[in-house]
C-alpha positions in Angstrom: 0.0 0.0 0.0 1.7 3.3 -0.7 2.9 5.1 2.1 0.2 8.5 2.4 1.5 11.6 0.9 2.3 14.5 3.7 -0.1 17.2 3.9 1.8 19.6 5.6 3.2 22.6 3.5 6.3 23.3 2.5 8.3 25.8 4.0 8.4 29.1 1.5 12.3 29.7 1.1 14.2 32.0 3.6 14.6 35.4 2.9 17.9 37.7 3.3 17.3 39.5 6.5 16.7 43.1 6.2 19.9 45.3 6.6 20.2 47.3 9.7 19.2 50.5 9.6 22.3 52.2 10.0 23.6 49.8 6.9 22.7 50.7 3.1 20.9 47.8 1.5 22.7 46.1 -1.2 22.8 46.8 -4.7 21.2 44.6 -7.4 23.8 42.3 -8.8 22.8 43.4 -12.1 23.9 47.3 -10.9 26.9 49.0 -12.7 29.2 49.4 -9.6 29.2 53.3 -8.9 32.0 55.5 -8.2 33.0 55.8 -5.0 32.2 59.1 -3.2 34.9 60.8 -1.1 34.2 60.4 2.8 32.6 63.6 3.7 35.3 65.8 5.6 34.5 65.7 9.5 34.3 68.8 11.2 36.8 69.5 13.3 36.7 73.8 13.3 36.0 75.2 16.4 34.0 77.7 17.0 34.3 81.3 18.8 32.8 80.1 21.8 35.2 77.5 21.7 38.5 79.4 21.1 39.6 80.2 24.6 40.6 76.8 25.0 43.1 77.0 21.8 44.0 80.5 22.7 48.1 81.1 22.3 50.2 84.0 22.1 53.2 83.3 20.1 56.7 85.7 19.2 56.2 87.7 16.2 56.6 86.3 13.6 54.8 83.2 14.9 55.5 79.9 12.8 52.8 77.7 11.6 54.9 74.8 13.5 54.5 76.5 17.1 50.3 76.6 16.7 48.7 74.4 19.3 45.9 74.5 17.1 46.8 73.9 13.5 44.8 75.8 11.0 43.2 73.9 8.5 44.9 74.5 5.4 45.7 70.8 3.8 42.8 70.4 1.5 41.6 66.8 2.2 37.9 67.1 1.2 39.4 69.1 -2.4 38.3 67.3 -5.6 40.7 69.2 -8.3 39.7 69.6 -11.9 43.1 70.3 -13.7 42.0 73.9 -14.1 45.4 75.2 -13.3 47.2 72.9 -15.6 50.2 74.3 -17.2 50.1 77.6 -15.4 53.0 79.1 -13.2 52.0 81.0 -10.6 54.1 83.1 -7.9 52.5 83.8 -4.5 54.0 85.9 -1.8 53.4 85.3 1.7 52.8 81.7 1.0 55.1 79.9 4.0 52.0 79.4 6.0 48.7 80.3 6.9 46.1 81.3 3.7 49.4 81.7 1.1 50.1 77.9 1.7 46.8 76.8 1.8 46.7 78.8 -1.8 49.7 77.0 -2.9 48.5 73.6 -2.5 45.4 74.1 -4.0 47.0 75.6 -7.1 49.5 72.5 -7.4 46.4 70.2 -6.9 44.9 71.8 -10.0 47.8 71.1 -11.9 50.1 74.3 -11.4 53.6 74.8 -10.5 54.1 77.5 -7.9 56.5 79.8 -6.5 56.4 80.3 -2.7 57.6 83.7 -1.7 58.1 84.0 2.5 60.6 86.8 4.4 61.4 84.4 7.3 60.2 81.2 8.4 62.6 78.7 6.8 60.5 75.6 8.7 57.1 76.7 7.5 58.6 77.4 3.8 59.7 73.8 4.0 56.4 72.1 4.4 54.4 74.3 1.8 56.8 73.4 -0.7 56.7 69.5 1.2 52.7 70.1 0.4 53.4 70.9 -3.4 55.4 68.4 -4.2 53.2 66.0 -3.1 50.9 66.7 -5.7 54.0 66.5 -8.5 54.3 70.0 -8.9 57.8 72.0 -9.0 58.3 74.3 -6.2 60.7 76.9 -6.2 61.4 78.9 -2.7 62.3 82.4 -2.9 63.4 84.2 0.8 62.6 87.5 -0.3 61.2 90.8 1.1 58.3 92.4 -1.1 59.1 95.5 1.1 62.0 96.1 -1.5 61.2 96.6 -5.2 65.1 95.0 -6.6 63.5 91.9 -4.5 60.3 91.8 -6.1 62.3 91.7 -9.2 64.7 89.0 -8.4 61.3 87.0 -7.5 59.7 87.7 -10.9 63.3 86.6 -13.0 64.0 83.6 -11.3 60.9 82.6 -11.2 60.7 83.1 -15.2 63.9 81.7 -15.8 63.4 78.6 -13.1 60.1 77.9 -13.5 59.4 78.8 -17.0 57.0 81.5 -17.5 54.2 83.0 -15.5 50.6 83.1 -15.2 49.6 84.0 -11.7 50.8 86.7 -9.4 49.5 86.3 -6.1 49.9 89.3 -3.7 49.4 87.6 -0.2 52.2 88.7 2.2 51.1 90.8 4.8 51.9 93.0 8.2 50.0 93.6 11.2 50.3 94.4 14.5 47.7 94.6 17.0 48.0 98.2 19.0 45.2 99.2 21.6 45.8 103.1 21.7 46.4 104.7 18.1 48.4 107.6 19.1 50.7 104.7 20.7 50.9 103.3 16.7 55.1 103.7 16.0 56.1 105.3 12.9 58.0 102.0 12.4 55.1 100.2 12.7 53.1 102.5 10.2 55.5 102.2 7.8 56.3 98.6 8.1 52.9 98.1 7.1 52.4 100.1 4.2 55.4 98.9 3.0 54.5 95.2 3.1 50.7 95.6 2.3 50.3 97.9 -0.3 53.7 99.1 -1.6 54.6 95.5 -1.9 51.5 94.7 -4.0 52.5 97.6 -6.0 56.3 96.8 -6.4 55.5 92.8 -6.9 52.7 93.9 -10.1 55.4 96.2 -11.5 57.8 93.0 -12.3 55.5 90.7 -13.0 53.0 92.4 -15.9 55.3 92.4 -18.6 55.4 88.7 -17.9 52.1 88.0 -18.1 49.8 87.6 -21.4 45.9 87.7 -22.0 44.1 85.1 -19.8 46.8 85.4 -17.0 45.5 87.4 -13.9 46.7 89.2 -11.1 45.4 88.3 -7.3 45.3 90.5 -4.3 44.4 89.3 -0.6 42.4 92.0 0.8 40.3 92.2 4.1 37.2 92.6 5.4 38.9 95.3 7.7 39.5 97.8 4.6 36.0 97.8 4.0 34.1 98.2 7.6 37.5 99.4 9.6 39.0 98.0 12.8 40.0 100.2 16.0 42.8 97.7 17.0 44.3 97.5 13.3 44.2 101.2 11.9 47.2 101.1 9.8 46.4 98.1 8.5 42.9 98.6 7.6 44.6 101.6 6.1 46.3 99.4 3.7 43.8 97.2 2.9 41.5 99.6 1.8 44.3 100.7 -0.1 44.8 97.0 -1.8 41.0 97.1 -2.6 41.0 100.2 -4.7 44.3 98.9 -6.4 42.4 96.0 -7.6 40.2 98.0 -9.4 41.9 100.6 -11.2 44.8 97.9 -12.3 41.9 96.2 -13.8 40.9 98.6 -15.6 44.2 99.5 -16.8 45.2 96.0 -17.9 41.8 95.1 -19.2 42.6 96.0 -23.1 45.1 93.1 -22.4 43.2 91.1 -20.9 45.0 90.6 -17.8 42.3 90.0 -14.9 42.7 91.6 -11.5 40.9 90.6 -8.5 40.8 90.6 -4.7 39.4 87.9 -2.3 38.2 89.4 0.8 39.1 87.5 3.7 37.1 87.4 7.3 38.7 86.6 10.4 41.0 83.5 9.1 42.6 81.4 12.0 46.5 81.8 10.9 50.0 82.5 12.4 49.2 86.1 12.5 46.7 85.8 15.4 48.7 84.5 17.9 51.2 86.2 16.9 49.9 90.2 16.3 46.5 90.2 18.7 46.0 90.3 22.4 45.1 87.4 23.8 41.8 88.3 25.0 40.9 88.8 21.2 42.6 85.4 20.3 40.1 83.6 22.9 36.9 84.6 21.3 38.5 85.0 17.7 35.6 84.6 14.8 32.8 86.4 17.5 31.7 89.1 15.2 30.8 86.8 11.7 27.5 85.6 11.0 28.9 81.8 11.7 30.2 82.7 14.7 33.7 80.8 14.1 36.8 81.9 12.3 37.7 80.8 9.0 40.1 78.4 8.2 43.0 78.6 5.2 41.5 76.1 3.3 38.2 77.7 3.1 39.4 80.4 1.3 42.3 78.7 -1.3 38.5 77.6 -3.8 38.4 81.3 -4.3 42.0 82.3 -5.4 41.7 79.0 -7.8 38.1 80.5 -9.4 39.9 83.8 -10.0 43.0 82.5 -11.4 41.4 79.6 -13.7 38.9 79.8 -16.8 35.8 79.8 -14.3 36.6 83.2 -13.2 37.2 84.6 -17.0 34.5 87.3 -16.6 36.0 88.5 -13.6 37.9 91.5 -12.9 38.2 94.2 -10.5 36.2 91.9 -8.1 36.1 91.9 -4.1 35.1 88.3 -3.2 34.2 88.2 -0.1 35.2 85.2 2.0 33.9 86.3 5.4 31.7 83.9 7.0 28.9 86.8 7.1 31.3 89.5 8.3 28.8 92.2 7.5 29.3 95.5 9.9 32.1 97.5 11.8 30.2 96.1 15.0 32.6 94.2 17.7 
């Protein structure tokens, strides 16, 4: 007698258990495998609340090297285009701080660069470290924009070292913090005119008859020179001073074709704080922007690459602002 069939169902075939919800679910086999997206950069900027616990004051000129808390100026969440490639570019004041944060990102998009400094030999060191990283040339000059046969040796050996050039980059800069403005010292006062503007003046002299149509000029201005700063007179001074520069060497070298702009920088966490401002501005450093935190150096290198590349080719006599919402003389 055959045996009775079984009446009991069969079992429906497991399924894959669910992915946890903090896990993506799988794609299709069938799926063309995507490109992998860069890690989102983790925030690590403090804010202005926040700064008294990084507060330092450091011996003018303070090095890069000495800051207990590094500024952020390696550019790890930068995705590069090539939109530099081929170019030569020479910046000044590019040892540390927003000149080597400008540096790398040029080398990154495909440019050789020239790092100008006056001083720090250890800082100079690891910009052109940075550069090289990225397979770029980098020539070190230890110069001082304050004299115009300087500026000239910089422009000829980087012409005759480098090859050419494309980019001038006026970023070297003087300031010193001084609470009573009758107290300023002529030294100071002149100092800082002669670094800050007669340096931008003397560096653009030897290096237009180098440059061609499509090649630009960029200054580093402040938000200072627009809304003023009772601490900083004679440097807001000067920075007022770069900002009208800007414009009417744009407009002299626009039949040519040479662009000239200006990025306008907020409060920017660099060697200079803790090395030119009292302390008890150093501890809530960034207070007075809309984003209440200071800027970092690598926030602000995307803008000098826009104005020196083919994106920016409708720009000249421009003031970008880079302020984090730095918008009144308030303190």
């Amino acid at each position: 007698m055959a045996a009775k069939k079984s009446t009991t169902p069969k079992a429906a075939p497991a399924r894959p258990a669910p992915p946890a919800a903090d896990q993506p679910a799988p794609a299709p086999k069938s799926a063309t495998k995507a490109t992998k997206a860069p890690a989102p950069k983790r925030e690590k900027r403090p804010t202005a609340a926040q700064m008294k616990e990084h507060a330092q004051k450091l011996p003018y000129p303070a090095k890069q090297a000495d800051m207990k808390l590094q500024p952020d100026s390696n550019l790890s969440g930068y995705l590069p285009a090539g939109k530099l490639k081929g170019k030569i570019a020479l910046i000044t004041g590019a040892d540390s701080g927003i000149g080597r944060a400008v540096a790398l990102a040029f080398a990154m998009e495909g440019a050789d660069v020239a790092v100008l400094y006056n001083e720090n030999d250890v800082d100079a060191r690891e910009t052109m470290r940075l550069v090289e990283a990225q397979k770029r040339r980098c020539l070190l000059l230890k110069l001082d924009v304050r004299d115009p046969e300087q500026c000239k040796q910089a422009v000829r050996r980087t012409t005759k070292e480098l090859g050419g050039l494309n980019v001038l980059v006026n970023n070297a800069a003087f300031q010193m913090a001084q609470e009573k403005f009758e107290d300023i010292p002529e030294e100071q006062i002149r100092r800082t005119f002669d670094t800050n503007i007669l340096g931008y003046i003397w560096m653009a002299q030897a290096a237009i008859p180098h440059l061609k149509k499509g090649d630009s000029i960029i200054c580093t201005g402040s938000i200072v020179g627009l809304t003023g700063i009772p601490l900083l007179v004679d440097y807001a001074c000067t920075k007022s001073a770069i900002h009208a520069l800007v414009k009417s060497l744009a407009q002299y070298l626009g039949d040519k074709g040479i662009r000239v702009n200006c990025v306008v920088p907020g409060p920017v966490w660099t060697p200079n704080i803790p090395g030119t401002m009292p302390r008890e501005e150093i501890e809530k450093f960034g207070h007075e922007v809309a984003l209440k935190r200071p800027g970092q150096p690598e926030e602000l290198a995307p803008a000098y690459v826009l104005l020196a590349s083919q994106d920016g080719s409708f720009m000249t006599g421009s003031l970008v602002h880079v302020t984090g919402g730095k918008l009144s003389s308030d303190q």
